[in-house]
Each structure stands twice: as C-alpha cells, then as structure tokens.
C-alpha positions as CSV (number, residue, x, y, z in Angstrom):
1,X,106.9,29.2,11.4
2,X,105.6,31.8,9.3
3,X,107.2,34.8,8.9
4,X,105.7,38.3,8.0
5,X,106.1,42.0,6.2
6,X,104.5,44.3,8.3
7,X,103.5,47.5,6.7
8,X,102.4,50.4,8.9
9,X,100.0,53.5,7.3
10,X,99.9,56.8,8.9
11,X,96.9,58.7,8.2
12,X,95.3,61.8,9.9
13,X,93.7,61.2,13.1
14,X,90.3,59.8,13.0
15,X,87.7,61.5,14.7
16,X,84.0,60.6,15.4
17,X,82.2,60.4,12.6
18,X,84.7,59.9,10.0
19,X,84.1,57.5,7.5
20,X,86.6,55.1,8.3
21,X,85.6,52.5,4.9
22,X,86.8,55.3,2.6
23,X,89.4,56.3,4.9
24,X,91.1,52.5,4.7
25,X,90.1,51.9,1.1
26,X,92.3,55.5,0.4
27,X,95.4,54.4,2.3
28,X,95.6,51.2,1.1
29,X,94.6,50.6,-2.4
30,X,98.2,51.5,-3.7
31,X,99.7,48.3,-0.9
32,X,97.2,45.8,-0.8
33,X,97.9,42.8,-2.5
34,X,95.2,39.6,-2.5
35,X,95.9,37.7,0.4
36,X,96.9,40.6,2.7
37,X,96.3,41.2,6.2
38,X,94.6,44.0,6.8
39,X,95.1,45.0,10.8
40,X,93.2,48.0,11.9
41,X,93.0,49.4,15.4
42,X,90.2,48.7,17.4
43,X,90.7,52.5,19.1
44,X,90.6,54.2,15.8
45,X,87.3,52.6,14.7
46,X,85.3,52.8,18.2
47,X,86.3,56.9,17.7
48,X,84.9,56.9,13.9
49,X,81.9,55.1,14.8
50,X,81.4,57.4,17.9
51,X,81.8,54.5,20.3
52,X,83.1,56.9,23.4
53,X,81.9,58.6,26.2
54,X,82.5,62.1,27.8
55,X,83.3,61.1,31.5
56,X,82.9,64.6,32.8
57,X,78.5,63.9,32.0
58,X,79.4,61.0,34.5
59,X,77.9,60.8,38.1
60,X,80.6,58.7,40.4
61,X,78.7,56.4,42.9
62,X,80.2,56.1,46.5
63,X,81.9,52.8,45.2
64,X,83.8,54.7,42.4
65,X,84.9,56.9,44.7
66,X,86.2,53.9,47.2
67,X,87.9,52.4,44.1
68,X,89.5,55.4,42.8
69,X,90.6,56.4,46.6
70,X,91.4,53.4,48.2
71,X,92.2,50.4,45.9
72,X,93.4,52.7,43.4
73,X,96.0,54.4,45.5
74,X,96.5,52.0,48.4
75,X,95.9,48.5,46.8
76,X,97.5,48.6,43.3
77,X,99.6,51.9,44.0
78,X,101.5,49.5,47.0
79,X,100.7,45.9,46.0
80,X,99.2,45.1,43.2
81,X,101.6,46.8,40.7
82,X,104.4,45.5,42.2
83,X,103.6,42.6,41.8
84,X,102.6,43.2,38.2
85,X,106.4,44.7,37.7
86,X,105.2,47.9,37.2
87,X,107.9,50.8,36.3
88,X,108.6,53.1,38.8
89,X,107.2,56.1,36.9
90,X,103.6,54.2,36.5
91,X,103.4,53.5,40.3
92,X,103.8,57.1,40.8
93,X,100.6,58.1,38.9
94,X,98.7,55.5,40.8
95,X,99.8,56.7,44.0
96,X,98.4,60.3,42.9
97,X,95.2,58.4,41.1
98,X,92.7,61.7,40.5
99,X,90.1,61.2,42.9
100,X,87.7,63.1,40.9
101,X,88.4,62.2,37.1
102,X,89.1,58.4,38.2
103,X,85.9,58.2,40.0
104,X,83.9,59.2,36.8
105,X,86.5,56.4,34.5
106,X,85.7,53.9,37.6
107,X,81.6,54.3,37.3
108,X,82.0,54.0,33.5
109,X,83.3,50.9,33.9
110,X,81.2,49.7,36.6
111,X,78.1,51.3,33.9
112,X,79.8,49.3,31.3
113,X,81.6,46.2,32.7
114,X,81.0,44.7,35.7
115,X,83.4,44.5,39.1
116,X,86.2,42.5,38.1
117,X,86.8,44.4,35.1
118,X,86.5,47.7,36.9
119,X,89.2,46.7,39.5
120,X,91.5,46.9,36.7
121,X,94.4,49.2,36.9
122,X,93.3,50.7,33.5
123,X,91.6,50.3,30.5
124,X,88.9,48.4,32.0
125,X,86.9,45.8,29.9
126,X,88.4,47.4,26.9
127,X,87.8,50.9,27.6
128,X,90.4,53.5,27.2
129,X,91.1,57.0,27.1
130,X,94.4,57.0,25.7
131,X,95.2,58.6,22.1
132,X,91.7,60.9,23.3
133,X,91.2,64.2,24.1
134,X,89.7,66.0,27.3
135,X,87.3,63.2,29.4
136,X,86.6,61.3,26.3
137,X,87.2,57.6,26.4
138,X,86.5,54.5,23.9
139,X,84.7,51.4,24.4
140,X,85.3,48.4,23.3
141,X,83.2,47.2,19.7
142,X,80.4,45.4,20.3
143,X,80.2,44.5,16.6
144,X,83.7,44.2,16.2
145,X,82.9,40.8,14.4
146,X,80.3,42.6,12.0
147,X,82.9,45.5,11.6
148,X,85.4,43.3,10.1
149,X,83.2,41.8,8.0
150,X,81.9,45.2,6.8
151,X,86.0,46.3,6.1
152,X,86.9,42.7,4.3
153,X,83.9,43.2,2.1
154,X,84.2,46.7,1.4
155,X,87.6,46.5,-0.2
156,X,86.9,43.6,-2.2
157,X,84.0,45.3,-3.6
158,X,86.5,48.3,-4.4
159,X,89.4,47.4,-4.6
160,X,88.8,43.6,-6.1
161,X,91.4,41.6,-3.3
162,X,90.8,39.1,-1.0
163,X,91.8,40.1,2.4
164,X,91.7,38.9,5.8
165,X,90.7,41.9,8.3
166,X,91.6,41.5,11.9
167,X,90.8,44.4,14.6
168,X,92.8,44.4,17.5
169,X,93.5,46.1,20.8
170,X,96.8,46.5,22.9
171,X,95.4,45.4,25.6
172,X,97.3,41.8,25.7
173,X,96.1,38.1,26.1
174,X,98.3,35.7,28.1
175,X,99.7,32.6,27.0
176,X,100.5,29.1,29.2
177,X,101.2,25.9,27.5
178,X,98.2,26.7,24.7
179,X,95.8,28.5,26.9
180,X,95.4,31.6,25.7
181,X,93.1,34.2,27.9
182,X,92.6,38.1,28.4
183,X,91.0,40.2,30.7
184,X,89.0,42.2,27.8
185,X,86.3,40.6,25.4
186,X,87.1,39.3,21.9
187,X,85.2,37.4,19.5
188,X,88.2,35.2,18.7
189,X,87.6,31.2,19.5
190,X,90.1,30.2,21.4
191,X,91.5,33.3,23.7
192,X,89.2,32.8,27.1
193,X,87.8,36.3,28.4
194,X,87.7,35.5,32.5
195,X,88.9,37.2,35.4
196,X,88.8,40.9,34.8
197,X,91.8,42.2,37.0
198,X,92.6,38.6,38.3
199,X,93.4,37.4,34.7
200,X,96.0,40.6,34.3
201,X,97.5,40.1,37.9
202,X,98.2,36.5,37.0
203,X,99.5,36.9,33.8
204,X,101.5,39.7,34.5
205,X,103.0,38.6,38.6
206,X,104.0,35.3,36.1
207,X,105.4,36.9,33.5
208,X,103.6,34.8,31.3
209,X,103.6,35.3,27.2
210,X,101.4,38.5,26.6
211,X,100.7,39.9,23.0
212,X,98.1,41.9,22.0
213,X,94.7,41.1,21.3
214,X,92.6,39.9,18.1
215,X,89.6,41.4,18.9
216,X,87.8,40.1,15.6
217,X,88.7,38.4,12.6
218,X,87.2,38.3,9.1
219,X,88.2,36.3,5.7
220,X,90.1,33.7,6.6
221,X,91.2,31.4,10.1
222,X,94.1,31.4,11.9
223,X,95.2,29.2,14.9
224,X,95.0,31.0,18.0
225,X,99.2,31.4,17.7
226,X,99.1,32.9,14.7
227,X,96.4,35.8,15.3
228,X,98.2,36.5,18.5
229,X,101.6,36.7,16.6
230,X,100.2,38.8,13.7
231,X,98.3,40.7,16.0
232,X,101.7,41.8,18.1
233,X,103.7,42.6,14.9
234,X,100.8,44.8,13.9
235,X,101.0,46.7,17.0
236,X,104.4,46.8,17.7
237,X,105.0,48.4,13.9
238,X,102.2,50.9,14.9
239,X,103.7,52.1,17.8
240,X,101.4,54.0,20.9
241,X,100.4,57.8,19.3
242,X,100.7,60.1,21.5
243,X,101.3,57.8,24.8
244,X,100.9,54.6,26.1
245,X,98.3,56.2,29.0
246,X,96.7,59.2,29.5
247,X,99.5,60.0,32.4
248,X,101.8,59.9,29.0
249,X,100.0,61.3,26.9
250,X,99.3,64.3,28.8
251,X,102.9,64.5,29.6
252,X,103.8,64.5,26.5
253,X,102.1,67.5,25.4
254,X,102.7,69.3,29.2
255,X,98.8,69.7,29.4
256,X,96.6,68.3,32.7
257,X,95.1,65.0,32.3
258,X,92.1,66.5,30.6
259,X,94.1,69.3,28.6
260,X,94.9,67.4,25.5
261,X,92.7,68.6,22.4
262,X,92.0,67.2,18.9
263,X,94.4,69.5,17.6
264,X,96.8,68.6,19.7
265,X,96.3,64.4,19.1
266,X,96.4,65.5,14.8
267,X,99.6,66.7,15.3
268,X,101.1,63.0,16.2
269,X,101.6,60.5,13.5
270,X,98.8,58.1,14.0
271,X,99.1,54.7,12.1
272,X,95.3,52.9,13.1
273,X,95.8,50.6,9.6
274,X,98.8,47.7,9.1
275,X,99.1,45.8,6.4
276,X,100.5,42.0,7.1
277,X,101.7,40.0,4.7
278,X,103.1,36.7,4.7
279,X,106.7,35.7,3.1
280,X,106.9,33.2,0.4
C-alpha cells in the first residue's frame, strides 16, 4: 500500500472573486515537486469563482417550510440521526432547526438539487454554508472536472512540474466490499452518486467506511481506493476552519447563525491547498 507526505498550506481566506490560479501558484511553488499531488478544496474554489448564493434573496415554498419544521425537527431531530450516530450536541441543533433560515437553505436545495438530496440533514447535493459568512452558501462545481484541468495546467505552464490536481469535498463516500457511493455529485469513475439522504442514512446507520470525496481529478488515474485515501489524508491534514457546521461555526465566534463576517472567517487559519506526495 502506498504511503503518503501530506503537506498542508495556510493561506488567507479566499473570497469571491479572488484569483485562486495565482493564489495556488504563490503558496506552492517553493513545495511542489514533479509528481505531486496537488489537493485543493472544492469550498475554497466555489467561493473564488463566486459559486454561492445569499439565502436571505430566497423565497421558501410551503414544502421548505414542511421540511425545515417537520422532518427537520421531528424526523431526523428524533429518528433519523439516531440512527446515523449523531453526537448529542448535533441532535440538539436539529431539534431547534431555524424555521426561517432553514426554509430558505431547504428551497435552495430543492432550486438546486432535487428531493432526495434536499432531505438531507445538511449540505445538501454538495451545498454548504460552513466556513461562510452571513446567509451565504456554496454550491457544488459544475466544472470541477474543467477546474482541475485549468489548475494542473496552470502550474506546469508556471511553475514547469507535472502534477496531479484533485478537488475534493468533506462530504464523504461510503465504501462496501469495492462499491464506493456518495450522496453528493463527483466526476470520479467509479464512486456512484444515488440516493440523496438514503445513500447517507445507509452508510452512516452501517457504519460503513466513509472518507471524503474526490470531486475531480486531473493529470494522472488513481483506483478508486487510492483517490478516496489521498483524498481523506488531504482533509484530515486540513482540518475544518472555523467549524464543522454553521451551528459550530457560529459558536465558535459567539455570533447568531447569520452573525459571522468575512473578517471574522480571515481571522482562522484556513488551509484550502494540500500538497500529497508519495514515499519512495
């Protein structure tokens, strides 16, 4: 089995807008090495290219608000996350799931997804409003595939290595006797996208494998183990920025759900780029 050196790079927070292939060209060129694994997170890049959404400009349907109300804070808040060996703390926060702010997040996803992915506890389809500030949240890269593609090229026009870029999410795919699936998309042959909220329940109430997700990969193939191991190193070195939620995240800075600011979010070491290497 291979074994790796992981590399993590803090660098200021991105924001959107930023010019993410000079950011990753700056932070890197003194680490990279030809063959390298360049792992960038999939959250920093859908901020840079200005893939969010402000959910307060969001207009909640009735069955947002039935989702947010009732299978929200009845049906995961009682069942559902037990059963998915949620902490105590997290089953709190569901049971006092804002009616108003998680009606808005539910129609995004319903705008965005479809009903199985918006049945999800969180982070629904791939979108996320973790490491955010105010009613901002991400969604997932349509062109993740052509994004990596863009980074891998970029530094070895620059920077003169050949690298492997892979994007990746936390969000995690779930592993049985070689199947590989997740509940989010990802352009990576071989981990299944099925079942919105049924795929997490499953993998999850089972306790099956779960690492995080390749989301994209670009200058070189891996078997599905492999991008699913590098991808977890990558995000375990990385670490979760200012929370793990927005129920964390706004606890961490003692500000409402909506209360946390880009000033606030620069202040936290934020490490969107790991560099993976593999032993000799």
């Amino acid at each position: 089995m291979t074994k790796y050196a992981v590399t993590a790079i803090t660098t200021e927070y991105w924001r959107p807008g930023e010019n993410y292939l000079q950011k990753i060209i700056a932070h890197t060129k003194s680490e990279l090495a030809n063959g390298d694994i360049i792992v960038i997170s999939e959250k920093a890049l859908a901020v840079a290219t200005n893939n969010i959404i402000d959910e307060n400009t969001v207009k909640a349907s009735l069955n947002a608000k039935l989702i947010a109300r009732f299978w929200m804070r009845l049906i995961w808040a009682q069942l559902l996350g037990r059963l998915c060996h949620f902490p105590a703390k997290l089953l709190e926060n569901l049971q006092e799931y804002p009616l108003e702010m998680g009606a808005n997040h539910k129609q995004t996803a319903l705008n965005h997804t479809n009903p199985l992915q918006a049945l999800m506890f969180g982070s629904e389809g791939g979108i996320d409003g973790s490491n955010l500030p105010y009613s901002l949240v991400s969604l997932p890269l349509e062109n993740a595939d052509k994004l990596a593609t863009e980074i891998r090229d970029f530094v070895k026009l620059v920077l003169q290595k050949e690298t492997c870029v892979m994007i990746t999410d936390t969000d995690k795919t779930y592993s049985f006797h070689g199947f590989h699936w997740t509940p989010r998309p990802t352009f990576v042959r071989g981990i299944h996208s099925v079942g919105g909220f049924l795929a997490y329940v499953v993998g999850r109430m089972l306790r099956f494998k779960r690492r995080s997700t390749p989301a994209a990969i670009a200058g070189c193939r891996f078997d599905v183990e492999n991008a699913l191991r590098i991808s977890e190193v990558a995000n375990m070195a990385r670490g979760h920025g200012a929370g793990r939620n927005i129920w964390e995240m706004a606890e961490n800075f003692g500000v409402s759900l909506s209360g946390v600011t880009w000033e606030m979010l620069e202040r936290v070491k934020h490490k969107p780029i790991v560099i993976v290497r593999a032993k000799r």
